[in-house]
C-alpha positions in Angstrom: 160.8 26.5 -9.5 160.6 26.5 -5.7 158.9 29.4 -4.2 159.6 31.8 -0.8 156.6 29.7 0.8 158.8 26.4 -0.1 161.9 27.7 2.5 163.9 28.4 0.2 165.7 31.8 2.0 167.7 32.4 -0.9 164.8 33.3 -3.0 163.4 35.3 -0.7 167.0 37.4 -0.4 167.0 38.0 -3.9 164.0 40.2 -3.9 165.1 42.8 -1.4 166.7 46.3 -2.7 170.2 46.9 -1.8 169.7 49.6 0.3 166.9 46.9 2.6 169.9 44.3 2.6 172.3 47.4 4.1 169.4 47.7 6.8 168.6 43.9 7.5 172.5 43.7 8.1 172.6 46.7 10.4 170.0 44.8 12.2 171.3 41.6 12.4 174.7 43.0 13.4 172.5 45.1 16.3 171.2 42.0 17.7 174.5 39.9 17.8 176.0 42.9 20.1 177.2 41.4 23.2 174.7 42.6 26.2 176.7 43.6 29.7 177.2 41.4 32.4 175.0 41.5 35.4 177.2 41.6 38.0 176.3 41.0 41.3 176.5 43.0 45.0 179.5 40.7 46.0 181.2 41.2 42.8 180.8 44.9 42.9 181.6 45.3 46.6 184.9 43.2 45.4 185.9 45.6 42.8 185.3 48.5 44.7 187.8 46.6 47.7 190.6 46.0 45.0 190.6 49.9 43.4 190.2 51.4 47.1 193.4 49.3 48.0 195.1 50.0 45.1 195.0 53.5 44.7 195.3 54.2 48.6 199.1 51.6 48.0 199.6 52.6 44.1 199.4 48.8 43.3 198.8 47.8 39.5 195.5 46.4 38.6 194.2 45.1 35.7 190.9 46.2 34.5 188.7 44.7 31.8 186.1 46.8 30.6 183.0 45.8 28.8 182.9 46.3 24.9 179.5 45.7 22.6 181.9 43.6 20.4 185.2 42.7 22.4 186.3 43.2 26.1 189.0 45.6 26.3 192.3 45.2 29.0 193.8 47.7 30.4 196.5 47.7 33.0 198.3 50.6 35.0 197.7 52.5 38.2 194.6 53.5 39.6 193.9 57.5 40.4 191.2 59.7 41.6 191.5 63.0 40.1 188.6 65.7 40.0 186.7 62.9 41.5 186.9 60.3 38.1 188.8 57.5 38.1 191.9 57.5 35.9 194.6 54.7 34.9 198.0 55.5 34.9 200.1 53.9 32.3 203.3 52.8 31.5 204.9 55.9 29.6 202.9 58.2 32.2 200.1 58.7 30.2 196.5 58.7 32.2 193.5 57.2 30.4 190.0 57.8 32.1 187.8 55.3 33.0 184.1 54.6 32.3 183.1 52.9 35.7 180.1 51.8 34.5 182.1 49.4 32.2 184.2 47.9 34.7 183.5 44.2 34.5 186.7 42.9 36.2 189.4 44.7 39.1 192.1 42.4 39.7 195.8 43.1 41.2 198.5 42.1 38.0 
């Protein structure tokens, strides 16, 4: 019988409890999380150029916004209301925007 000092991974898997498998996945799934994109001062200053100009003209961007798992897209109108930064969609509804997201600004 091969033992857990032999490498064998499965044996060692079959002495944890169920509820310290639930944990080593929460932890594995923790650590796969994507991390944000450092972005740097000319890519910033470059963002900031494209929303200025669109919501001064009312041009449709398309912004991607950083997600732990996936990247999410979202396309409309710029706004500043209440000084936040708001999209306005097709179908007039306004979604806010986390700027602190904002990985991409680019005209559609």
């Amino acid at each position: 019988m091969t033992s857990i000092r032999d490498g064998n991974i499965f044996e060692a898997m079959r002495i944890l409890l169920p509820e310290h498998r639930a944990t080593v996945e929460r932890y594995r799934e923790r650590r796969s999380r994507r991390r944000p994109p450092d972005l740097s001062e000319d890519e910033l200053s470059e963002m900031q150029y494209v929303l200025a100009e669109a919501v001064e003209e009312r041009k449709v961007v398309r912004l991607t916004l950083f997600g732990p798992i996936q990247d999410e897209v979202l396309e409309g109108v710029p706004e500043l209301l209440g000084g936040r930064l708001w999209l306005s969609r097709t179908g007039g509804k306004r979604v806010p925007i986390d700027c602190r997201r904002l990985v991409r600004v680019e005209f559609d």
